[in-house]
C-alpha positions as CSV (number, residue, x, y, z in Angstrom):
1,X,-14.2,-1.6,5.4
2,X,-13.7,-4.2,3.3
3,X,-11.0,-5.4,0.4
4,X,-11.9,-2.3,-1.7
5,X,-10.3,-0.2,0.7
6,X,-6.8,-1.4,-0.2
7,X,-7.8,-0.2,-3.7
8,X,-8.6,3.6,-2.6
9,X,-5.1,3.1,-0.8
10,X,-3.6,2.4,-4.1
11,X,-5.2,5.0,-5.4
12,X,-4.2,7.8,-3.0
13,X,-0.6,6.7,-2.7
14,X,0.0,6.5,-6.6
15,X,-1.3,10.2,-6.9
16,X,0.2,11.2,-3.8
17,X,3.4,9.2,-4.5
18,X,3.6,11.3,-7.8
19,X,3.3,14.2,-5.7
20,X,5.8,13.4,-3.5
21,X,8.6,12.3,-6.5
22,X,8.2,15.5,-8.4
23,X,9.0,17.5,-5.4
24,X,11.7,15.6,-4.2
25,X,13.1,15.3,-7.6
26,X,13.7,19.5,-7.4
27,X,14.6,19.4,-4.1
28,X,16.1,16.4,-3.1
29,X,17.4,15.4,-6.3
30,X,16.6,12.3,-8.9
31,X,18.4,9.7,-7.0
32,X,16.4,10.3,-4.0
33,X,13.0,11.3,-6.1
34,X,13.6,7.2,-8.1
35,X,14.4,5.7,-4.7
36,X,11.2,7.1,-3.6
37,X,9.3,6.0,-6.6
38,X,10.8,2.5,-6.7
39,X,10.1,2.2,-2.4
40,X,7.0,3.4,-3.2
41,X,6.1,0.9,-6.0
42,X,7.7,-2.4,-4.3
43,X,5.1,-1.3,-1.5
44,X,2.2,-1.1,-3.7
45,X,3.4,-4.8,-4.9
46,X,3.1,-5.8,-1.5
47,X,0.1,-4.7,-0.4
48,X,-0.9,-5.7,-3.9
49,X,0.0,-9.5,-2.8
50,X,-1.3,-9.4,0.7
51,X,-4.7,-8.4,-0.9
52,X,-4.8,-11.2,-2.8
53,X,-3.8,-13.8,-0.1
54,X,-6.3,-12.5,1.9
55,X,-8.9,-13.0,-0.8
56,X,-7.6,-16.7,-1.4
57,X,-7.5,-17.6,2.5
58,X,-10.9,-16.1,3.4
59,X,-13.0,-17.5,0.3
60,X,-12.7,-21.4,0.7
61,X,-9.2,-21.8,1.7
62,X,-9.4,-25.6,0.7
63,X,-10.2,-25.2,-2.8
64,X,-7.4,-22.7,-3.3
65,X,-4.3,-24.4,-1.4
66,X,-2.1,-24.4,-4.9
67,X,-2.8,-20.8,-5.6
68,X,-1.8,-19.6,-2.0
69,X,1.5,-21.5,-2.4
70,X,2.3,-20.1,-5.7
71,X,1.1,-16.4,-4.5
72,X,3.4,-16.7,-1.2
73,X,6.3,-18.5,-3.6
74,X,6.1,-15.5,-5.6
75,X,6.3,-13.0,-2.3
76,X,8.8,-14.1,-0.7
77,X,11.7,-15.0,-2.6
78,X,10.7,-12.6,-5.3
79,X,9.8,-9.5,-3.7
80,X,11.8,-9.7,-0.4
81,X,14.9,-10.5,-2.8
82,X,14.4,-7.3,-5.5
83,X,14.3,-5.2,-2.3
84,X,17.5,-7.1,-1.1
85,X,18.9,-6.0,-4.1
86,X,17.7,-2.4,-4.1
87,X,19.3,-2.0,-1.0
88,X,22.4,-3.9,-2.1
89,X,23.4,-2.3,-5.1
90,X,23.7,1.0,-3.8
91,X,22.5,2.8,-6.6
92,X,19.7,4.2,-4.7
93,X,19.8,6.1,-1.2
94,X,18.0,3.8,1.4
95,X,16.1,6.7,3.1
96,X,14.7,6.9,-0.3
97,X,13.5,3.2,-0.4
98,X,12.2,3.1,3.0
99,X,10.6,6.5,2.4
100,X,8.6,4.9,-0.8
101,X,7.8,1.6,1.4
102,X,6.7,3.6,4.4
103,X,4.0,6.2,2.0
104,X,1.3,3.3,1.2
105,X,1.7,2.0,4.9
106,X,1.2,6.0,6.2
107,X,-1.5,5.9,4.2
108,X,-3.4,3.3,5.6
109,X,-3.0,4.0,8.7
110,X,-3.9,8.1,8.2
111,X,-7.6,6.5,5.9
112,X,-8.1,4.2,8.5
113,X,-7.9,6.6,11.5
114,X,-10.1,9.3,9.2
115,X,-12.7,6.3,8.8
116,X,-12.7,5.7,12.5
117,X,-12.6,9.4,13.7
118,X,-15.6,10.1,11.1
119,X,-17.4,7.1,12.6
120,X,-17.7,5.5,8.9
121,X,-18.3,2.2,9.6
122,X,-20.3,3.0,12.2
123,X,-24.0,2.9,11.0
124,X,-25.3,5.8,13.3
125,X,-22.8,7.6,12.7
126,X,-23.3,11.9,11.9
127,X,-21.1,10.8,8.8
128,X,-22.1,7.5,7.5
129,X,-25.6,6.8,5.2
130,X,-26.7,8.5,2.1
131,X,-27.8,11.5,2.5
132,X,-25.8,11.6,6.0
133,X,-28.6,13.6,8.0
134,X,-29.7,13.4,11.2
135,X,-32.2,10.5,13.1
């Protein structure tokens, strides 16, 4: 499981997160349904960001000592203060934003259990190889 597997994360919770606005746009109505969507995006940001500081710090940390400090000035005054804001304003219901933050992270952990309980990144796994027979 490497770095690619916060891209399938991305993947799943942008057409899942579409899913999930639509609905609650009919049934929860739009201010909830853009709350969700705007959680749901700042969290993709995030993860977004982590994914890059992890590829800076684990690929010659040295050499890329100005780029980590502009990546983490951009997170944390940036990011931490638009969601400050969401939640300050008031235009938007907080369940809604933490609802959108928490969908990426559910996510994660609901691919990450499937890999585990599938034995994917185990290599004798029933599951795992090409043509995943038996040996």
């Amino acid at each position: 499981m490497g770095l690619e597997f916060l891209d399938r994360v991305r993947t799943a919770a942008i057409v899942s997160g579409v899913v999930v606005v639509l609905a609650a746009s009919v049934y929860l109505g739009l201010p909830f349904a853009g709350a969700f969507a705007l959680g749901c995006a700042w969290s993709l940001v995030n993860l977004y960001v982590i994914r890059v500081l992890v590829r800076l710090a684990l690929f010659d940390p040295q050499k890329h000592q100005l780029q980590i400090a502009a990546v983490m000035f951009f997170k944390i005054p940036a990011l931490y203060g638009i969601g400050f804001l969401l939640l300050w304003c008031g235009w938007f219901p907080a369940i809604g934003l933490l609802a959108g933050f928490g969908w990426p992270l559910l996510i994660v952990f609901l691919k990450a259990g499937g890999r585990l309980l599938l034995g994917l990144d185990n290599p004798k796994s029933l599951f795992s190889g090409p043509g995943n027979e038996l040996e």
